[in-house]
N, C-alpha and C positions, 0 to 999 in steps of 0.2 A: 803371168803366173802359170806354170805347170801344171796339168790338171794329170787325173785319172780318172778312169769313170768306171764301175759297175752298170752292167743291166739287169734289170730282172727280170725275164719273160714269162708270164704266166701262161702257162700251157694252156690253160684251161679256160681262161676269157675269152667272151666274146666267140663268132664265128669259124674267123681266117687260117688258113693252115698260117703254122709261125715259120718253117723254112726261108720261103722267102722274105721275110722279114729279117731274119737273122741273116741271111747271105747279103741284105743291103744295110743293114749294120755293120756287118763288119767291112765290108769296101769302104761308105764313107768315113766311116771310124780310123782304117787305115790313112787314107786319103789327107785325113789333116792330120797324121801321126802323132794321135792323140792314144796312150796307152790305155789298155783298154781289157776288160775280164767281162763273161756272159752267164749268167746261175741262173738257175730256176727258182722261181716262188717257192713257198712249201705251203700247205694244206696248214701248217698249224698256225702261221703267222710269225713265227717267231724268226727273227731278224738279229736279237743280241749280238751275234756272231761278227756281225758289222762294227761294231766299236771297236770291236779289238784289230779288224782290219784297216779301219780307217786311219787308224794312230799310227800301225805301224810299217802300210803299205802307202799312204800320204795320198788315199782316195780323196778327193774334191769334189766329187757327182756320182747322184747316184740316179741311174735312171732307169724307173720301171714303164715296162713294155703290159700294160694292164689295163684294169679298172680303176674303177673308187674304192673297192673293198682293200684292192693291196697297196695303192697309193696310202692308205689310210693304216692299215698296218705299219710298213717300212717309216711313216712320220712319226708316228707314234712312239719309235723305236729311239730317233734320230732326233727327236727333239732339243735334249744337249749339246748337238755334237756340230761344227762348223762344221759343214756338208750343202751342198745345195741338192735338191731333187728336183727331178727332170720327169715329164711323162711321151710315152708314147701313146696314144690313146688305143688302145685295144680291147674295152671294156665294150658290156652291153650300154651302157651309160653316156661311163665319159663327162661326168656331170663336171668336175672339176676342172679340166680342161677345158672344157666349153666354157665357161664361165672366164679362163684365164687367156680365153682366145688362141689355145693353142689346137695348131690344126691336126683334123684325123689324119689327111695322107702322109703314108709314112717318109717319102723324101722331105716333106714341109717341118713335117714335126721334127726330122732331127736338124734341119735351120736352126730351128729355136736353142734346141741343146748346144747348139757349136757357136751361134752368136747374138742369144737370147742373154736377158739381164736377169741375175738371178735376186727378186724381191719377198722378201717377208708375210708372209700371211696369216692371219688369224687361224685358227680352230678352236675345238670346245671339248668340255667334258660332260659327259650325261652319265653320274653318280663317276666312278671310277673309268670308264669307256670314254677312249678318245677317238674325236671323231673329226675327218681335214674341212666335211662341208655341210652335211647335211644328215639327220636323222628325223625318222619318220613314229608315231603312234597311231594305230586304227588301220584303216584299209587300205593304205599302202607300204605298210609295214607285212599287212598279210598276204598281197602280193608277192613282196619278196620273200619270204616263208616260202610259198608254195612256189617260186622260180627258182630258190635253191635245190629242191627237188627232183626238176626235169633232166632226163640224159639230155638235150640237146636243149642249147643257150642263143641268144639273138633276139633281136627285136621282134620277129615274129612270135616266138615262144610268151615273151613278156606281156605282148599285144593280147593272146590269148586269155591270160591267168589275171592281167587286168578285168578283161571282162568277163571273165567267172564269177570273178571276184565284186562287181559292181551290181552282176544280179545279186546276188547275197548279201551285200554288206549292210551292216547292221550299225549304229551310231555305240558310243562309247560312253560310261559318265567320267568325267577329271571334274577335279579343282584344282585351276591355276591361283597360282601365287605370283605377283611381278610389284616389285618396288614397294612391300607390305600390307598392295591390295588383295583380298581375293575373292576370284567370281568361279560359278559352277558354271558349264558347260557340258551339253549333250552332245556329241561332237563323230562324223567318221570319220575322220583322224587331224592329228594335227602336226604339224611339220615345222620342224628348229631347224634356220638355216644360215650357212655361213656365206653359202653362194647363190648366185639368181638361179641357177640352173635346177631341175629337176633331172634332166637326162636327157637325151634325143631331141634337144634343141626344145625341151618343155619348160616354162619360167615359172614359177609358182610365188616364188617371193622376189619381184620385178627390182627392188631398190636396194638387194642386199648387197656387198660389197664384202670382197675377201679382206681388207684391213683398215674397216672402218673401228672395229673395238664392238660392236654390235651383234647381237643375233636377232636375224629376222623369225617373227612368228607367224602362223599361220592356221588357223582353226577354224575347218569347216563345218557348221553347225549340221544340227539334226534339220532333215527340210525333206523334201518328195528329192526321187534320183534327176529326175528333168528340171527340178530347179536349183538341184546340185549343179549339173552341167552348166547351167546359165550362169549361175553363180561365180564357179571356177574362172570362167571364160571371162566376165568382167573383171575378175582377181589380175590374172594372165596381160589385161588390155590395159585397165586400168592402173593397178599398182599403187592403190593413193594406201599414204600409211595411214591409221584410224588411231589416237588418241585417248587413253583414257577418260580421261575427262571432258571426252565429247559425250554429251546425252543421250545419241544415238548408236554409241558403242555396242550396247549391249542387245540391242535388235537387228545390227547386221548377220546376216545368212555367214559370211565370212569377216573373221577377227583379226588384222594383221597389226602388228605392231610390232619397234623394235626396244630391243631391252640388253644388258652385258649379260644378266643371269635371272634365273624361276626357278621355281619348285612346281612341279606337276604330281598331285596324288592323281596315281591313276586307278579309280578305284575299281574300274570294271576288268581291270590286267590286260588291256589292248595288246595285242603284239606290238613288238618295236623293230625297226631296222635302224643298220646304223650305216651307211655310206652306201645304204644298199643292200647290203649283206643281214642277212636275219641275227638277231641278237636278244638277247635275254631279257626278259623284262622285268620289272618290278612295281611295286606299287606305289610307292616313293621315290621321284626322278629329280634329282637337284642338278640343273644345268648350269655350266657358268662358261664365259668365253676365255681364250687364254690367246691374249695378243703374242702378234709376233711368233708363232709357235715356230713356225721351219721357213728354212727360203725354198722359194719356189722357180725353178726357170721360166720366164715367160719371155714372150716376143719382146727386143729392146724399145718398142718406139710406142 
């Protein structure tokens, strides 16, 4: 099959100057004389524009040079459209490629683009917002708030605002709703996830899986911060799923379990992120998964 490919480079991910990322794009891109066009993201997200190119210029791949937040945009967009998307990992994260084992350095990662298999994978809605892996309520939702903020992006930055943010953090009240249960929870925050990944090689929901049909949950209760830590770190190690209808559900420190869709009142209006990227919140969250959303390029074996 003749392919085409779009990249989208996000200027603005991550550290790396993009030059030489673009001048090794486009050599191996040459190289396998594979036709080939280079855009920039845009600030607003909006991608439309692609539908109409891909009908009538017989693009086949689209591959962004990003994060999670524009990965998660450009799918969002593309979800109808016979298209396979490709990432280059250039995000603070990278949550999603990590999870899909696709590699940071940039000769490895465009292997994957050139003789990678492109497979299906889940994402989700949380009310109208779609989202390719993960979304966050409580304290790490406000993290990313306050990381969209800073002039200068990278894991050190994020390292910082985490722990600003962990002296401070304050628990949350929700009532979840899953499968016509529902139990309150004090919680600082709780995390819907389509992928193991957290970011930076951090696991938070150890058994999720991009195209199981599931979302993994994860709710960490009210408890002191040092036994928060403890907590997380046996979540991270451990990964056992918890059961409702185990009698001890409702006294673990951390709540995992997996579900297709919930309803979250949040009733204390926790921040939210959504791939990462800060997003608007509401007090009423109905989540549900949506199989098979987009294919994704991943390594063939």
């Amino acid at each position: 099959m003749l392919r085409k490919i779009i990249y989208f480079i996000n200027p603005i991910s991550g550290t790396k100057d993009k030059a030489p990322v673009l001048k090794i794009i486009e050599e191996r891109t040459k190289q396998q004389n594979i036709p080939y066009e280079i855009l920039h993201t845009n600030a607003q997200g909006n991608y439309h524009f692609l539908k109409e190119k891909i009908e009538q210029e017989g693009v086949t791949d689209i591959v962004v040079c990003g994060g999670d937040g524009t990965v998660s945009q450009v799918a969002a967009t593309l979800m109808e459209e016979d298209v396979n998307i490709g990432i280059i990992p250039m995000g603070s994260g990278n949550g999603l490629a990590l999870a899909a084992k696709i590699p940071k350095e940039i000769n490895k990662a465009l292997d994957v683009i050139f003789t990678g298999r492109a497979r299906y994978i889940d994402s989700f809605f949380i009310n109208d917002t779609f989202s390719c892996m993960l979304c966050g309520l409580g304290f790490d939702a406000q993290v990313a708030h306050d990381f969209a903020r800073q002039s200068s992006r990278g894991l050190g930055t994020y390292i910082k605002k985490t722990l600003e943010n962990f002296i401070t953090a304050k628990p949350y009240s929700f009532e979840i709703v899953n499968k016509g249960k529902s139990f309150a929870a004090e919680a600082f925050f709780i995390s819907i996830a389509n992928s193991n990944q957290f970011g930076n090689q951090f696991t938070i929901a150890p058994k999720a899986s991009l195209n199981d049909g599931l979302l993994d949950i994860v709710v960490v209760k009210k408890m002191s911060k040092l036994r928060m830590l403890l907590a997380i770190a046996r979540q991270v190690t451990a990964g056992k799923i918890n059961e409702h209808d185990d009698k001890t559900f409702h006294e673990r420190d951390v709540l995992y379990f997996q579900t297709p869709q919930l309803i979250i009142h949040n009733l204390d209006k926790a921040p939210l992120h959504v791939d990462g990227d800060p997003a608007y919140t509401a007090q009423k969250l109905v989540i549900k998964i949506i199989p098979d959303a987009f294919k994704l390029i991943q390594p063939a074996g």
